[in-house]
C-alpha positions, -999 to +999 in steps of 0.1 A: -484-443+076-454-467+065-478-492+055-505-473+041-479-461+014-465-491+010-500-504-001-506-473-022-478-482-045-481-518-046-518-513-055-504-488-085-477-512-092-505-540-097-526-512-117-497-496-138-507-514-174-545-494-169-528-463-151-503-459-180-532-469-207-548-436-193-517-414-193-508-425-225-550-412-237-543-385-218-509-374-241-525-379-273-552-360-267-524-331-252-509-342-287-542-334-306-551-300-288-521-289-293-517-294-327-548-278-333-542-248-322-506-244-333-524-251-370-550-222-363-522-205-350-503-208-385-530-199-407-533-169-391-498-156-397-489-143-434-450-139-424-428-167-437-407-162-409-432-168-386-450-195-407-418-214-403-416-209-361-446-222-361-443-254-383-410-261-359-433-257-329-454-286-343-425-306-350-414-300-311-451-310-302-446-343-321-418-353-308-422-343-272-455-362-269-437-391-293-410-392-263-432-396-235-452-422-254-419-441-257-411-435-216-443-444-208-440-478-231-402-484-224-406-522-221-425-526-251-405-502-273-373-515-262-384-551-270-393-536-306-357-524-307-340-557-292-361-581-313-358-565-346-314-566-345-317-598-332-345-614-351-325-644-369-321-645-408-313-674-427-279-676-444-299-672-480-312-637-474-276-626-466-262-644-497-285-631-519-276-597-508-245-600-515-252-614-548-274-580-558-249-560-545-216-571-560-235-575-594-246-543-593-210-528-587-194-551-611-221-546-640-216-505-650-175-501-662-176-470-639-163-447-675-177-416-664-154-417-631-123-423-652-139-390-673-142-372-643-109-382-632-090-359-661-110-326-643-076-299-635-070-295-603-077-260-600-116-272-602-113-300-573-123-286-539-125-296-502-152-279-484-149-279-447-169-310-441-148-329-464-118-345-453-088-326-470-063-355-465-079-372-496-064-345-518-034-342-502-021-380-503-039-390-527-037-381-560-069-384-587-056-388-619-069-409-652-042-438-644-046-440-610-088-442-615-084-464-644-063-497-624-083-486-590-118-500-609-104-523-629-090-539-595-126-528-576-143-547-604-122-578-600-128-581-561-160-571-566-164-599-588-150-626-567-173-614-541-203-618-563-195-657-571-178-659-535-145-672-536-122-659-510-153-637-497-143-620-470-106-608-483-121-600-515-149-575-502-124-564-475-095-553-508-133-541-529-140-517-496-103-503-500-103-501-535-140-490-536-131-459-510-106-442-533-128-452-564-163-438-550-145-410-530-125-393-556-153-380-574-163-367-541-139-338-546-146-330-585-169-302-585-199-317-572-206-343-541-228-367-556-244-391-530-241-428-529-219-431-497-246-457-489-222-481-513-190-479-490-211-482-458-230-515-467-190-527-483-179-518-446-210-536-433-203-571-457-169-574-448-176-578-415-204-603-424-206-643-430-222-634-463-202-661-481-212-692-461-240-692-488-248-695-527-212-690-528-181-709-545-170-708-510-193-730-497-190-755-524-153-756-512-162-764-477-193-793-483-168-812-506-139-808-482-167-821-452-176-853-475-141-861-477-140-863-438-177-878-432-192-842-415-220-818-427-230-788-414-260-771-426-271-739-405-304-722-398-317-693-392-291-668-370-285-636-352-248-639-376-268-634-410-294-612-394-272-584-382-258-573-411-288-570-430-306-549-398-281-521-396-279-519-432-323-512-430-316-490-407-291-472-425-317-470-455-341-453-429-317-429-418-312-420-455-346-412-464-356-398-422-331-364-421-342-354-457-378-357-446-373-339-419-353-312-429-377-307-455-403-298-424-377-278-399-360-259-428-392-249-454-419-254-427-453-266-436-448-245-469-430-271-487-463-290-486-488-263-490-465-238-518-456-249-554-421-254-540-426-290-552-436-278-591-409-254-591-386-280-580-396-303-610-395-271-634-356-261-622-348-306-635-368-299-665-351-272-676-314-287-669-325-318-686-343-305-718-344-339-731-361-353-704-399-362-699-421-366-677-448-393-672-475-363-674-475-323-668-488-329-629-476-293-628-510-283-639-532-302-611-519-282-580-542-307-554-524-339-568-490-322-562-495-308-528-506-342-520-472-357-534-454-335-516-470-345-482-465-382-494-434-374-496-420-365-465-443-389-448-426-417-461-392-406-455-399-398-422-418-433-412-400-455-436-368-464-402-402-471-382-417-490-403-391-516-409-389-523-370-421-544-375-422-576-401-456-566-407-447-536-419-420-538-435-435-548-470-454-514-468-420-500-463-404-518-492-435-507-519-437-469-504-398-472-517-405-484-546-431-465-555-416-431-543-382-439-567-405-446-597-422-414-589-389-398-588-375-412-618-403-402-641-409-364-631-377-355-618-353-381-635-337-392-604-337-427-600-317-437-574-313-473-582-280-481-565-302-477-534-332-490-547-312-526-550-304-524-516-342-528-508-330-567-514-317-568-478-353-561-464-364-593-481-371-625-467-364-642-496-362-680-476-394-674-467-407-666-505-389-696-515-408-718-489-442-705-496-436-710-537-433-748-525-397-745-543-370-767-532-351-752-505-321-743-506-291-753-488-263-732-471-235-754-459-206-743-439-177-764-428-179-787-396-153-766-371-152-766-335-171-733-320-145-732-294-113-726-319-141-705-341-132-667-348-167-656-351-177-639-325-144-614-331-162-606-359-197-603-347-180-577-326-163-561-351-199-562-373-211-542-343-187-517-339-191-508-373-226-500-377-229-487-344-204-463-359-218-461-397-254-453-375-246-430-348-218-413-376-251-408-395-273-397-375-247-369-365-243-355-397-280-359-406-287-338-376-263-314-391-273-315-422-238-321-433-225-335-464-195-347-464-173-384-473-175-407-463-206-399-439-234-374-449-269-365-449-285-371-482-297-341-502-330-321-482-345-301-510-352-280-477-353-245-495-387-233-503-390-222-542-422-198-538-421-189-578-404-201-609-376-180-611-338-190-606-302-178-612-277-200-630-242-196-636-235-197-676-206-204-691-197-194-730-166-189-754-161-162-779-140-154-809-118-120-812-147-108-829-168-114-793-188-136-819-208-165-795-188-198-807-211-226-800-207-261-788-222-292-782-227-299-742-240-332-747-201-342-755-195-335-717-227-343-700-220-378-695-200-370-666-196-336-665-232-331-661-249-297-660-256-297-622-216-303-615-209-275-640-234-254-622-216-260-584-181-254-603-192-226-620-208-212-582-174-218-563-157-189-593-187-169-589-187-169-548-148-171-544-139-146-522-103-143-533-100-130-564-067-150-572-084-182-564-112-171-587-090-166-613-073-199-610-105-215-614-118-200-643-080-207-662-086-244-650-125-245-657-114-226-698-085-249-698-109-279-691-133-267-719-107-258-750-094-299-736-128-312-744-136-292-776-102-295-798-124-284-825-126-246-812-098-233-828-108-201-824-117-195-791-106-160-780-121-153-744-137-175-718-169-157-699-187-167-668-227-150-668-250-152-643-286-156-655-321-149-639-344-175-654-379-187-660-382-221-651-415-221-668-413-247-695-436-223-718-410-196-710-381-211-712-378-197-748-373-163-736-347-166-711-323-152-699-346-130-681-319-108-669-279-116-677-250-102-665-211-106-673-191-117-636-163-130-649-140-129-684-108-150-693-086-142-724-075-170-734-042-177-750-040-184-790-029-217-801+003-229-789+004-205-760-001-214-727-010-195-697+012-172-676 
């Protein structure tokens, strides 16, 4: 009996690559059963509520049979995993990262942030997923933003032509934190946190053994003493690039698929995606799209299912070299496509693509003279490296699983978040907006020109400001905001000498851009502030 069991499982030991070949048929055609009838099943429901239980089911169904495909194929997924954080990158890629990066920080003069940095204080807030601490030790003012960049810029700079590398990007990350994160608390959390991980990530890194001033340094230093060292391909350079692709595939995967678990299968099939592009329009009247794809419903619904397919497959994609090109001109294509109908362009992460590029390899297949990374000729065994290495792990191990937490919560927060979801189904094109106007003492409209503020007080930050008066639940703080949000305004418009009262109104609108002319649809008065004449100052 012993025996004979024995034998039974060596012979399904011997036969487990066929036996789990069949198992593995046998789960995708569970997979496609299932999904069929859980699609019949939704198309026979007309209740949102239970359109949307249904579309979750599928997303179970997907990734309970996309769990036992990866049980099933452990040895081979894990090898995936393994091979694609420790798949060896010469020095070059890593250096020319860092080169794109830094030049993209050092190139804007970051003046809007020293704008934003003169907002009162009533209007700053701290939500519950951000940390208050930043407001409470650290103090935003025009000064104190003003010598933060200009030092950022500096460090950022030496980091670009790589001279004293690592200290420099270590003093750019602590500089970088207050300058990124104080906006953070101005209104409106605007998301580019992605810039302070991959700082974290580079200071961490050997991204100045390369291309850098450094380097130079260290080969002239070897002649003098008769020793070269060139290096090849390593695990060292590889890292940091990995974790930062995966960090731009956790980006794009928890927007995707909220999108799916939070609007259901409607935010493909509705015109939530054409009233999404009518509510920019109509906050950016300037702005214009490549053509009206409003008014060809098939090419939009299949945009819409473009779209959360590639956020969804674009951290699977990159596993595989193959791929990963795919990966890189999906990306592109999708931030072009962004950029010209809803005039968000993205670019500080679109630069990032760099670190998915084997540029060596480009180099080497253009026949171009290679280039040469040289490092100085130490002694591995008095080397510091591999403190580092460790200390490369920890943090993106952190920066990851941090992510992937507050993507699961579909938190926003600094200096982790999920990136905005556009989750919320828009099933017509109707909205409310929070307006803000100033009147004489003859309650005459006094009119003004935005575009002086919009530069960095744009209207979707006025819009969140103008939402935490309208939904304060104590009245006091209410009122302090609307002094600080009048005070703000009569500040940026010296001209309006004759302002007599501040009013908040909230709007229904037609996003419609042939309607837009007839707004407000409906308007009503939430909130009025006197204002004091000139000279006077508030109670």
């Amino acid at each position: 009996m012993v025996n004979s069991l024995h034998q039974f499982i060596s012979r399904i030991a011997r036969d487990w690559s066929r036996f789990r070949n069949a198992v593995a048929g046998l789960v995708l055609i569970s997979f496609f059963l299932i999904t069929i009838d859980l699609c019949r099943i939704y198309n026979s429901y007309s209740d949102d509520v239970w359109k949307l239980y249904v579309s979750r089911l599928l997303i179970t169904n997907v990734a309970r049979h996309a769990f036992f495909l990866v049980l099933l194929y452990f040895k081979k997924t894990k090898k995936v995993v393994v091979r694609f954080l420790t798949e060896p990158s010469h020095p070059n890629n890593l250096a020319i990262f860092r080169l794109v990066f830094f030049w993209m920080l050092f190139r804007p003069t970051w003046a809007r942030f020293i704008a934003l940095s003169t907002i009162p204080e009533g209007l700053r807030n701290a939500s519950w997923h951000l940390p208050h601490w930043f407001l409470d030790y650290l103090p935003i003012n025009e000064a104190w933003m003003a010598t933060a960049i200009t030092l950022f810029r500096f460090f950022c700079f030496l980091s670009f032509i790589g001279l004293f590398t690592r200290p420099a990007i270590i003093l750019a990350f602590i500089f970088g934190f207050y300058v990124l994160g104080a906006p953070q608390y101005l209104g409106k959390l605007d998301h580019y946190h992605h810039l302070i991980w991959f700082l974290a990530i580079l200071s961490f890194s050997r991204c100045g053994d390369a291309l850098s001033i450094d380097a130079l340094i260290r080969a002239w230093q070897q002649r003098r003493n008769g020793r070269t060292y060139s290096p090849g391909p390593s695990i060292e350079y590889g890292l940091p690039l990995r974790f930062i692709g995966l960090l731009i595939g956790i980006i794009y995967f928890f927007p995707g698929f909220w999108k799916i678990w939070g609007g259901g299968l409607e935010w493909v099939s509705t015109d939530h995606l054409k009233n999404v592009m009518y509510f920019k329009w109509m906050n950016y009247p300037d702005f214009t799209p490549l053509f009206r794809i409003d008014r060809y419903p098939l090419l939009l619904k299949i945009s819409a299912a473009m779209v959360v397919t590639f956020e969804l497959s674009f951290v699977f994609l990159i596993l595989f070299p193959r791929l990963r090109p795919f990966a890189i001109l999906g990306g592109l294509f999708f931030h072009y496509m962004n950029f010209r109908f809803l005039n968000i362009s993205f670019l500080s992460l679109v630069y990032c693509y760099a670190a998915l590029i084997d540029w060596q390899a480009i180099f080497q297949r253009l026949k171009r003279k290679k280039l040469k990374a040289v490092l100085p000729a130490t002694d591995r065994s008095l080397d510091v490296r591999q403190q580092w290495t460790w200390g490369l792990a920890f943090c993106g191990a952190f920066l990851i699983f941090g992510n992937i937490w507050f993507g699961l919560g579909n938190m926003h927060s600094w200096p982790l978040s999920c990136y905005p979801t556009f989750q919320y189904v828009k099933r017509d094109p109707y909205t409310s907006r929070i307006t803000t106007e100033i009147f004489d003492s003859k309650n005459n409209k006094i009119e003004y020109d935005t575009k002086k503020i919009a530069g960095y007080f744009s209207p979707d930050r006025l819009h969140e400001v103008s939402l935490h008066i309208a939904f304060e639940r104590d009245p006091q703080k209410a009122k302090a905001r609307l002094e600080a949000l009048g005070k703000f305004f009569l500040q940026s418009y010296p001209e309006i000498t004759e302002a007599a009262y501040f009013r908040l109104y909230q709007e229904d609108l037609d996003m419609t851009p042939e309607n837009l002319d007839r707004n407000p649809v409906t308007r009503k008065k939430i909130y009025e502030l006197i204002l004091p004449k000139q000279g006077e100052t508030h109670e």
